[in-house]
C-alpha positions in Angstrom: 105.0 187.7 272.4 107.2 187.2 275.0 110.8 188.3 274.0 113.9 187.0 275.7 116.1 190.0 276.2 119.7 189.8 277.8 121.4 193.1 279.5 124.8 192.6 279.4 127.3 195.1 280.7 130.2 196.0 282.4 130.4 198.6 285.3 133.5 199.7 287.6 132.1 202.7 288.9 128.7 201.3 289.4 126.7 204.0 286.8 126.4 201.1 283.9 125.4 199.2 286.4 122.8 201.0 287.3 121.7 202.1 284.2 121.8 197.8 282.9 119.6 196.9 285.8 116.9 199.5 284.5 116.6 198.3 281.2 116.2 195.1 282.7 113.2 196.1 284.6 111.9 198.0 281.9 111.7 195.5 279.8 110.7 192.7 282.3 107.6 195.5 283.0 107.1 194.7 279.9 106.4 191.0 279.8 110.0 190.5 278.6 111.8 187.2 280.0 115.4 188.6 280.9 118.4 188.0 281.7 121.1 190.4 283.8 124.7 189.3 282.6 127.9 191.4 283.7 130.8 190.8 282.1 134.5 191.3 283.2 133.8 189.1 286.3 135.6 185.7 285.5 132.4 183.6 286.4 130.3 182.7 283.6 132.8 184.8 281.1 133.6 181.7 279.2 132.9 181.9 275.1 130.1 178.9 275.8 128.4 181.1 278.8 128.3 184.1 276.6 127.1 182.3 273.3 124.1 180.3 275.0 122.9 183.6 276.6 122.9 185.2 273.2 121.9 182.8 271.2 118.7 182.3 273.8 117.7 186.1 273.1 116.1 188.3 270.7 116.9 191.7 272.0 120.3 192.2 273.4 121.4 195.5 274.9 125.1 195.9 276.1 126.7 198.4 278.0 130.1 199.8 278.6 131.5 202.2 280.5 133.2 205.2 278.2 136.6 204.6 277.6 138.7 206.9 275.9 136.3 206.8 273.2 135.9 202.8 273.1 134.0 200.4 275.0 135.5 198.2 278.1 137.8 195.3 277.3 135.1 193.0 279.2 132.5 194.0 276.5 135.0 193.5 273.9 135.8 190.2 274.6 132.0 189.3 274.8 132.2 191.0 271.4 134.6 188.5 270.4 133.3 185.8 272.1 130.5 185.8 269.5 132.2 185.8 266.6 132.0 182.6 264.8 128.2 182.3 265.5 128.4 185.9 263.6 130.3 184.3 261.4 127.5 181.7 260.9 124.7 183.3 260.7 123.6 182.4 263.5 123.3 186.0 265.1 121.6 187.9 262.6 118.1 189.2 262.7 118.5 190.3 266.6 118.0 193.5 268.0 120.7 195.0 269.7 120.7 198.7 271.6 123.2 199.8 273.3 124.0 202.5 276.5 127.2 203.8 278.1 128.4 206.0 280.9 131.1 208.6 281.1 132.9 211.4 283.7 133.0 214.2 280.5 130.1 215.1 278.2 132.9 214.9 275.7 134.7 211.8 276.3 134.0 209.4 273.7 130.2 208.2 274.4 129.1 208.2 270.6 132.2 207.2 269.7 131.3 203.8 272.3 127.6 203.6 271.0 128.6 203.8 267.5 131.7 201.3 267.6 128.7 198.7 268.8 126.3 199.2 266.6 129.0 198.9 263.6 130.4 195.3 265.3 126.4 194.2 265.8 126.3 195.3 262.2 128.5 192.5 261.2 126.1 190.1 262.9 123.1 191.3 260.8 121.2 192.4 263.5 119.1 195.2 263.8 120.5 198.1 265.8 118.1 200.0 267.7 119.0 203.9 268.6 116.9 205.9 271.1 117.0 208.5 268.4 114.6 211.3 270.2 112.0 209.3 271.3 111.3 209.6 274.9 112.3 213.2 277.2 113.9 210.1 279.9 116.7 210.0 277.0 117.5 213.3 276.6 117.4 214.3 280.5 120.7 212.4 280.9 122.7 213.5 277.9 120.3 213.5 274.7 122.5 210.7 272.7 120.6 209.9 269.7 123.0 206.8 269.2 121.9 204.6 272.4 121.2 205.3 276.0 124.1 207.9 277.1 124.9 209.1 280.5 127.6 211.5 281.5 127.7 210.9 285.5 130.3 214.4 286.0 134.1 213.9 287.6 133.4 210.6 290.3 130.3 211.8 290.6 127.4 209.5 290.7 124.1 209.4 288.3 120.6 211.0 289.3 119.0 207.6 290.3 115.2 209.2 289.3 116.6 210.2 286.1 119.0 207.0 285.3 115.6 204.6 285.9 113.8 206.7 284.2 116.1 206.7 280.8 117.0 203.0 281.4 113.5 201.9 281.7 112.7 204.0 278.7 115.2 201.8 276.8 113.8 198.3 278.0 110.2 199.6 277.4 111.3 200.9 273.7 113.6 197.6 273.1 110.1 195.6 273.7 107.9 197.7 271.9 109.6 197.0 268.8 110.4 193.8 269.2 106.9 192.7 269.3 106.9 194.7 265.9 109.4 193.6 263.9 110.6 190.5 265.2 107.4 188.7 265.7 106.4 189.4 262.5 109.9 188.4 261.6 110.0 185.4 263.0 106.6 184.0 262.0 107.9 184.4 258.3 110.2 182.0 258.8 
């Protein structure tokens, strides 16, 4: 199986960023066909853009910076971008993960990765936590909710160890959709 899996994020300080473009590679290492999407640029933000590119994919994994506890207004809009096709049906029975990066340990990050998986609940999709399944997940701040980074005051993220989480994610994301959604789909 050859899931479609789209990354979309939004990044300011460039961590998210980072962290989006190594799920991407780890699930195109895979044998994922992907699809890189930031959000909060104007370009491509339209409700149309946002729908075909998630409508095209099976796994989706979106990330936000941490803030204040919430997610970014970019990813909130592409939140609300999708919400007749929710409304519809047409989104449910994706998989959805999620990751996030934030200056404090204690700023908000579940509070971010939980927020998402409760909206993606409203699609029917299946949410897909990290839990404690890989050391790569726990080396950068041990969320159990999604992929969670705290990068310190300004300071930037530990490349080795962002790749090494953010492929982690793309790897995990792909692993289980070839076992649920395959299955999934072929009972359709």
């Amino acid at each position: 199986m050859s899931s479609h899996v789209l990354v979309a994020y939004h990044s300011d300080s460039g961590s998210v960023e980072e962290l989006a473009t190594a799920v991407e590679s780890g699930a195109r290492e895979s044998g994922a066909r992907t699809l890189l999407r930031r959000l909060g640029t104007g370009t491509g933000d339209t409700a149309a853009d946002v729908l075909g590119d998630v409508l095209w994919a099976q796994v989706i994994a979106v990330g936000t910076p941490t803030y204040f506890g919430n997610v970014s207004a970019p990813v909130q809009r592409f939140l609300e971008h999708c919400r007749t096709a929710a409304l519809a049906g047409a989104l449910a029975d994706k998989m959805v993960t999620a990751f996030t990066a934030g200056s404090s340990a204690n700023g908000g990050q579940e509070s971010v990765l939980l927020a998402l998986h409760r909206s993606v609940a409203e699609w029917g999709a299946l949410t897909l936590p990290t839990g404690y399944t890989d050391p790569a997940f726990r080396a950068v701040g041990g969320n159990p909710y999604g992929l969670s980074v705290t990068t310190g005051p300004g300071g930037p993220l530990d490349p080795g160890e962002a790749a090494m989480a953010g492929r982690a994610l793309g790897r995990r994301a792909m692993a289980l959709a070839e076992r649920y959604l395959e299955p999934l789909a072929r009972s359709r």
